[in-house]
Structures are given as C-alpha cells and as structure tokens.
NUSEMI-92253 format. One line per 10 residues: number of its first residue (from 1); their letters; for each residue x, y, z of N, C-alpha, C, O. Coordinates in steps of 0.1 Angstrom, whole numbers, plus 2048, in hexadecimal, padded with zeros to 3 digits. Example, Ala and Ser with C-alpha at 12.3 -4.5 7.8 and 13.67 -1.06 7.14 Angstrom:
1) as) 884,7C7,84E,87B,7D3,84E,884,7DF,84E,88E,7DF,855 ~ 880,7EA,847,889,7F5,847,881,800,84F,886,80B,850
END
This chain:
1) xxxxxxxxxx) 809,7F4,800,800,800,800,809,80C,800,812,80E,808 ~ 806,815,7F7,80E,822,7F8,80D,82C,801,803,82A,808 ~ 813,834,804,80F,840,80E,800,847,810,7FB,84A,81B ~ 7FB,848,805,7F2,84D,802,7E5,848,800,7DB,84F,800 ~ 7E4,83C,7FE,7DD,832,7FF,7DC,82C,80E,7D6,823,812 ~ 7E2,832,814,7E3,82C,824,7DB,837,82D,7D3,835,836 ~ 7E1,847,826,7D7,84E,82F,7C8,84F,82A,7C0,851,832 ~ 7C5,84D,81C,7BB,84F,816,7AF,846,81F,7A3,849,821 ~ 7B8,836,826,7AF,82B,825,7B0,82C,834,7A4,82B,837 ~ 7B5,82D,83C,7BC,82E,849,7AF,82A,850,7AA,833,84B
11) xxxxxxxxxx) 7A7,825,858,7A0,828,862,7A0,820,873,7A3,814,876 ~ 79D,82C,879,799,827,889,79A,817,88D,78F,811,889 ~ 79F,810,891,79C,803,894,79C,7FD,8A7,7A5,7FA,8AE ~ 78F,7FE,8A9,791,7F9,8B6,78D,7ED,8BD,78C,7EC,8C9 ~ 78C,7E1,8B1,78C,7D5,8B1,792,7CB,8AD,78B,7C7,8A4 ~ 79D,7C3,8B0,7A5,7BF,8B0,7A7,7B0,8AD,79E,7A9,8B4 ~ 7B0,7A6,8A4,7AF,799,8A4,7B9,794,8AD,7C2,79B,8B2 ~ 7B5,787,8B0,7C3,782,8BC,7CA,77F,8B4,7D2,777,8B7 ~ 7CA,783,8A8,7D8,780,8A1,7E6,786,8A5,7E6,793,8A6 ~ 7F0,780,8A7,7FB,786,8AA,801,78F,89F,800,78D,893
21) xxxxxxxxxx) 806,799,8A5,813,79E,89E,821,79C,89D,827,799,8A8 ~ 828,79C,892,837,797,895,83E,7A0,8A0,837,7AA,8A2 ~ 845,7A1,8A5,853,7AE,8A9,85A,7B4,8A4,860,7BE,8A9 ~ 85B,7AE,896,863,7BB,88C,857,7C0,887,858,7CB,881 ~ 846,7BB,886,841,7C8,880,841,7D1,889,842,7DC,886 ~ 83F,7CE,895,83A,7D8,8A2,84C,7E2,89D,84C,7EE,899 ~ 855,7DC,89F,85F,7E8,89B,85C,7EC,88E,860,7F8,88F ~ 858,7EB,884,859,7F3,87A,84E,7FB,87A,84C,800,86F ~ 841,7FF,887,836,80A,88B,841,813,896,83F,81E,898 ~ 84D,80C,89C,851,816,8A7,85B,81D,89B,85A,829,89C
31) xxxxxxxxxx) 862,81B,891,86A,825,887,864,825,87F,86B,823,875 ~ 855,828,87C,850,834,875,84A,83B,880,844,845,87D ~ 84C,838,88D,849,847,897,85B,84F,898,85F,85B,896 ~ 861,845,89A,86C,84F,89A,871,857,88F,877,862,891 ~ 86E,851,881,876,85D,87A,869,868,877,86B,86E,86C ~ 85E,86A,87D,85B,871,87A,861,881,87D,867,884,887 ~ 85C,888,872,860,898,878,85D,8A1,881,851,8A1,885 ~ 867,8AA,887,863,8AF,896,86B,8BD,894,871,8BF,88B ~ 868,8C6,8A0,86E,8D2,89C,87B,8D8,8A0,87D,8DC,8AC ~ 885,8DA,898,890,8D7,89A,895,8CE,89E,89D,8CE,8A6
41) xxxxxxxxxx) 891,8C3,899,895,8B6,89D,897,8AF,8A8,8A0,8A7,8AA ~ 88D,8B5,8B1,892,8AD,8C0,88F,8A3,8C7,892,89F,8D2 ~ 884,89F,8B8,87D,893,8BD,879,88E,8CF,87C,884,8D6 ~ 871,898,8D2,86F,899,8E1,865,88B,8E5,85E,88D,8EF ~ 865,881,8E0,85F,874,8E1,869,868,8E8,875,866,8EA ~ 85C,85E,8ED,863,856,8F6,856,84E,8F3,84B,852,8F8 ~ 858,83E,8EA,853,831,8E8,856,824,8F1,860,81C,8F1 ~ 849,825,8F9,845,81C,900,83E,80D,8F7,833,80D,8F3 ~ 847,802,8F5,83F,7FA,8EE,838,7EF,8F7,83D,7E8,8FE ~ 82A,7F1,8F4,823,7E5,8FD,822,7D5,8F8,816,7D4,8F7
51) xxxxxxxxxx) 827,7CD,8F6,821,7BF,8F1,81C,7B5,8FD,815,7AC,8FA ~ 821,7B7,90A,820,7AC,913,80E,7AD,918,809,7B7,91E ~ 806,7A3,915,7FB,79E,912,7F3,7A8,923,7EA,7B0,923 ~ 7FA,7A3,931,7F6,7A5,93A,7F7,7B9,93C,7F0,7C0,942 ~ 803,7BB,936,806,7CB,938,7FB,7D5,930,7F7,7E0,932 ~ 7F7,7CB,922,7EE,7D2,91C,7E0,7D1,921,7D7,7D7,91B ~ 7DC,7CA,929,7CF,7C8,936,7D0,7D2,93A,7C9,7DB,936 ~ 7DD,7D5,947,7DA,7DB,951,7DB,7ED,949,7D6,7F7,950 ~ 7E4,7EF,93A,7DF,7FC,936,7D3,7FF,936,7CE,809,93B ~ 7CD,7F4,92F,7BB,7F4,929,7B7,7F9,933,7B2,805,931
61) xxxxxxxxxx) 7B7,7F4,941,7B1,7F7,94E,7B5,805,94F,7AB,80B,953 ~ 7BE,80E,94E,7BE,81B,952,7BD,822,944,7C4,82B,940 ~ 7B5,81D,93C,7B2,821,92D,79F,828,92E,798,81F,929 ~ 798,833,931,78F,834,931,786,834,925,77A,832,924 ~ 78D,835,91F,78C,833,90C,790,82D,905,78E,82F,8F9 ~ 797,823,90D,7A3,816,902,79D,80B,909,7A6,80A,912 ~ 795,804,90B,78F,7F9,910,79A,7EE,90A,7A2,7E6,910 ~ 798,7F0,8F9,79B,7E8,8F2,7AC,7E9,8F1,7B1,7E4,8E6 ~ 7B2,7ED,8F8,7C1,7EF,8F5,7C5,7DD,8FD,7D0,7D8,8FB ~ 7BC,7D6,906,7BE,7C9,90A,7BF,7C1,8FF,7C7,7B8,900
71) xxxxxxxxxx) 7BA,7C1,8F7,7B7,7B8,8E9,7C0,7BA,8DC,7C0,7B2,8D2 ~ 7C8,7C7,8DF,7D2,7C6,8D5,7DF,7BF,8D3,7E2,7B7,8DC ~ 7E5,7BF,8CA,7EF,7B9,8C6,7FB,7BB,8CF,802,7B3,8D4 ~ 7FD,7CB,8CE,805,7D4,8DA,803,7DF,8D3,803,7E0,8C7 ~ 802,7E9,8DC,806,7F7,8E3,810,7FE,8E2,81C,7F9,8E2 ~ 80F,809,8E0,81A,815,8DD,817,81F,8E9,80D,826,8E7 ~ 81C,820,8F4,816,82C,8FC,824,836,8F8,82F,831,8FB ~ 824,841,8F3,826,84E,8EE,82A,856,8F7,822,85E,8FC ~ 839,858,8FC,835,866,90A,83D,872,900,844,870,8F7 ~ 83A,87A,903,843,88A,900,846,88E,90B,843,88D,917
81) xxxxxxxxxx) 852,897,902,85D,8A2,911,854,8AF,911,853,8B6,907 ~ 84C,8B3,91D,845,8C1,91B,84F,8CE,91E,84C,8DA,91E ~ 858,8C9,920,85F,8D7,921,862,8DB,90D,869,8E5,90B ~ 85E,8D5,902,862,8D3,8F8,855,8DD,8F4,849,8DA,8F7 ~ 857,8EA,8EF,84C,8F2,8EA,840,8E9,8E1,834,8EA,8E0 ~ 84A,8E2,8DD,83F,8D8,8D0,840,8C9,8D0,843,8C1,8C8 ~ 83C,8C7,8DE,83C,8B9,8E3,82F,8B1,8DD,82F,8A6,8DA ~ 826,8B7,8DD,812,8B3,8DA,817,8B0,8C9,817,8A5,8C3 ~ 81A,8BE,8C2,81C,8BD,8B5,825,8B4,8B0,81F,8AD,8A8 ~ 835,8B1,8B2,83B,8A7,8B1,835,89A,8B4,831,895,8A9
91) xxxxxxxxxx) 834,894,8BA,82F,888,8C7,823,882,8BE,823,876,8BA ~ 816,88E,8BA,80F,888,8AE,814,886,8A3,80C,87F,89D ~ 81D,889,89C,824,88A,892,827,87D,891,825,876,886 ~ 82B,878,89B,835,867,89B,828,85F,89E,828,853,89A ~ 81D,864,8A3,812,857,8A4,80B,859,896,805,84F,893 ~ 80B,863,88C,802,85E,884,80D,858,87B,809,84F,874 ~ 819,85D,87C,822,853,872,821,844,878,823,83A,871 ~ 820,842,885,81D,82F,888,810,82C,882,80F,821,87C ~ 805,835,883,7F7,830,880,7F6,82B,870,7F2,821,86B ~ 7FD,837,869,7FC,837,85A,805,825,856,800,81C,84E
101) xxxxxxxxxx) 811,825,85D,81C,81A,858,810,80B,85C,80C,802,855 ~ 80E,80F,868,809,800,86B,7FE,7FF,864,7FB,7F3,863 ~ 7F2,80A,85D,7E9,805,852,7EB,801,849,7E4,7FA,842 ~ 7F8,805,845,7FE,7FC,839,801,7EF,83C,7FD,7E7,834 ~ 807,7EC,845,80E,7DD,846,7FF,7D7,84B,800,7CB,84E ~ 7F3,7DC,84D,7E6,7CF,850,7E2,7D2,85D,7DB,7CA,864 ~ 7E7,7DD,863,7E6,7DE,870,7DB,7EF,876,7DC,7FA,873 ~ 7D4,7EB,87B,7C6,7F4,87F,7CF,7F9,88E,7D5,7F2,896 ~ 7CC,806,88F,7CA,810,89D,7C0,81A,8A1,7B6,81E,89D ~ 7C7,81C,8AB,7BE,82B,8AE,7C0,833,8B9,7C6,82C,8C2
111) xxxxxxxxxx) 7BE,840,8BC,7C8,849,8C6,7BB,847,8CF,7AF,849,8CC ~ 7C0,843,8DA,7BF,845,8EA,7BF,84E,8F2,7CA,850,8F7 ~ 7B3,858,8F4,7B6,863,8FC,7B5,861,90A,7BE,865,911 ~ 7A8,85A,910,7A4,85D,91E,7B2,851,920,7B5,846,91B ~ 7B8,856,929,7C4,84D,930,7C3,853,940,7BD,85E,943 ~ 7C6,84E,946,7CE,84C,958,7DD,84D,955,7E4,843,955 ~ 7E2,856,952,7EB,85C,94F,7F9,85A,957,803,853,953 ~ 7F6,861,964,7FE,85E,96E,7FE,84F,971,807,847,974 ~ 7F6,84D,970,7F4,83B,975,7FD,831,96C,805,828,970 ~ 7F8,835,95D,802,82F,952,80F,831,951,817,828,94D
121) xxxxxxxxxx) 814,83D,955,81F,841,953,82C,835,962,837,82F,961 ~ 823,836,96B,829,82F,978,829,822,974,833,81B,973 ~ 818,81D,96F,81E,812,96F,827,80A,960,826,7FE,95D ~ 82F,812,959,837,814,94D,846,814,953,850,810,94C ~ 846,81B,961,853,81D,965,85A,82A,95A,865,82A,956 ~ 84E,833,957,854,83E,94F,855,847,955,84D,84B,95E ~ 864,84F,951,863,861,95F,85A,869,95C,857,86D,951 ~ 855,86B,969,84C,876,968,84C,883,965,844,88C,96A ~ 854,885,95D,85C,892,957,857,88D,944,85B,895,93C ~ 853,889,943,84F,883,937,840,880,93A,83B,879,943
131) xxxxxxxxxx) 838,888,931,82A,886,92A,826,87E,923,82B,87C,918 ~ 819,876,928,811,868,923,80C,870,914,805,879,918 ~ 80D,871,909,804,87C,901,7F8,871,8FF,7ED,874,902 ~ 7FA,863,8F8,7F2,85B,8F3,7F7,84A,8F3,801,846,8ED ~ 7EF,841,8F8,7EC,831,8F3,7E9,830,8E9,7DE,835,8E6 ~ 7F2,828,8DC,7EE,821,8CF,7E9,814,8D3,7F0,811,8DC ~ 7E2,80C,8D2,7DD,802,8CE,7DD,7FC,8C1,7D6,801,8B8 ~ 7E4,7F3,8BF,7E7,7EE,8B0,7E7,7E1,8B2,7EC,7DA,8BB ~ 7DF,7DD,8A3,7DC,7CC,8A2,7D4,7CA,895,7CB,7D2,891 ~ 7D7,7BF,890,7CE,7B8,885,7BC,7BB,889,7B5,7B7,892
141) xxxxxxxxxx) 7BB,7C2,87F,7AE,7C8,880,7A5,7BB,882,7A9,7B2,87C ~ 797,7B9,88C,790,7AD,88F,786,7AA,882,782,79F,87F ~ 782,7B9,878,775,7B5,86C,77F,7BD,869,786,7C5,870 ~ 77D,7B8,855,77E,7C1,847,777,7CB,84B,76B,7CA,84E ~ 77C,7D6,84C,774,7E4,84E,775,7EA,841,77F,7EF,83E ~ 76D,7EA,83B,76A,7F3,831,761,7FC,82F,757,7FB,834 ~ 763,805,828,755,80F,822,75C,81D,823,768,81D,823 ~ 757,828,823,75B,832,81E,75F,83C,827,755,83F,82E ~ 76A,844,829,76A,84D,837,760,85A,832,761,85F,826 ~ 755,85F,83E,74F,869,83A,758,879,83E,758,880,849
151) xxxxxxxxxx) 75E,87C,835,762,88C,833,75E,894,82C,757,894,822 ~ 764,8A1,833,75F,8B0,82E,769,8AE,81F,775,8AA,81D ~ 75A,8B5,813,762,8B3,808,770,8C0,80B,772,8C9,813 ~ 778,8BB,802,782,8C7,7FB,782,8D2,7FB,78A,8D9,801 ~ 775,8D5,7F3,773,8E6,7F2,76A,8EA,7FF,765,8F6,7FE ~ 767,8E2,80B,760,8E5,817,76A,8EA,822,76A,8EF,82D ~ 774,8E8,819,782,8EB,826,78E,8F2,821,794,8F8,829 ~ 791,8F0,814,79E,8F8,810,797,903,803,78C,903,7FD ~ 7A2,90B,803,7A0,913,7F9,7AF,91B,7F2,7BA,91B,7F7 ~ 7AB,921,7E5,7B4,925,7DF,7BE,92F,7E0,7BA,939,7D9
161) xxxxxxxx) 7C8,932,7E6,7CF,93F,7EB,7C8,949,7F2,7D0,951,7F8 ~ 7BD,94B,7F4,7B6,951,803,7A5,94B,801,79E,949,7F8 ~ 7A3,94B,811,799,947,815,78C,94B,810,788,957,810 ~ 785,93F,80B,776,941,805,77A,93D,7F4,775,934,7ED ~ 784,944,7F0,787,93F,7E2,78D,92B,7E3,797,924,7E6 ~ 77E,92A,7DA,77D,920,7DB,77F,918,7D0,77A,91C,7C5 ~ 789,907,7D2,792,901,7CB,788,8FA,7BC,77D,8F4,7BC ~ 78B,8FC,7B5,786,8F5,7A9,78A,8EC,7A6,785,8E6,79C
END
C-alpha cells in the first residue's frame, strides 16, 4: 500500500483479532514514530512498547476510553518532554506516522485519550518529568472494515490563495 492509499483508507479500529503480531512488525510502527519530524529536531519523545499480554490488562484498566487496549496485539504508550515548546505537536507527529505505517502492513489503531495518566506512567516505571500524551492500541483488525469515511468535501474547507475563494 502506498503512502497515500494508507491515509486515504486509514480508519479507527477498536476491535481487535487474537492474532499475534510479529516483533519486527511492532518495530517497524516504533521507527515510523521515530523518524518522524519535530522541531528543530529534538524529537522530545519517549516509546513505551507494550506487548506483554497481562501489562496490556492492567493499561486497559486505567484506560477510561481504551477498554479495548486489553485485546490488542500491543501498545505504544507515547510520553513527551513538556518542557519542549512543541511537545503535543511533535509527539503527534510520531503517532500518526505509527498509525499510518501500521495500516499499511494490516494493522488497525486508534488514539486513546481518557488515560490515568499518573497511574500509567508509575505503573510503566516512566519519570515523571515526562508526559503520558497518548496509548496506541494496535492489532490485526477483528472485521474487514470497509465502506467510506464520511468527510467535509474539498471545497467545504480549503480555498484558493485567500479565504472564500473557492478551489475549482
């Protein structure tokens, strides 16, 4: 699948097969987080990889919105340096480059907001000088999901060299 065929098709996945994943795919979702771009290059990120079956339970459990992060393959928990002016903006930067890579290789995700934050981070053994930004959940999608993402057309959102002038 090409780049672009990947974001075109990309979607949400919060259901999951017990199919396993290898360990070199799970590495080839953590370096398309790392080379992504950051500002001035300071790549203010720090990859947490989750695969161990019981660790990805007890995330689920401090997951208010990741129920399903128990049922994945493994987990990416995501921290940033906040002293880094562009820690949010970087930090997403590297998760949608894992989300995009791993829809190519067959692999469904989705960003995790409601977290126990402090809770995850402790029980990760991560310093607390370092920000949880987000949990990936990633895994062999459980159904063929298909059908069509509903978006704002084109001309509903962009326009031609100033605003209102609209794209033909």
């Amino acid at each position: 699948m090409d780049a672009l065929d990947a974001v075109i098709t990309k979607i949400e996945v919060r259901e999951f097969s017990p199919e396993e994943v290898p360990y070199d795919v799970q590495k080839k979702v953590l370096e398309a987080g790392r080379m992504a771009g950051s500002a001035y290059n300071r790549q203010p990120w720090v990859f947490i990889l989750i695969n161990d079956k019981d660790l990805l339970k007890k995330v689920a459990a401090l997951a208010t919105t990741g129920p399903y992060i128990s049922k994945a393959a493994f987990a990416v928990a995501v921290f940033v340096d906040p002293n880094n002016p562009f820690h949010i903006i970087d930090g997403t930067r590297a998760v949608q480059n894992m989300m995009i890579a791993a829809w190519s290789l067959g692999l469904g995700s989705v960003w995790v907001a409601g977290l126990e934050r402090e809770k995850i981070t402790e029980l990760l053994k991560v310093p607390n000088n370092l920000y949880l930004l987000t949990i990936i959940p990633f895994g062999k999608p459980a159904k063929n999901f298909k059908g069509k993402k509903r978006r704002k057309s084109l001309k509903e959102i962009a326009y031609l060299n100033y605003y209102g002038n609209t794209l033909k």
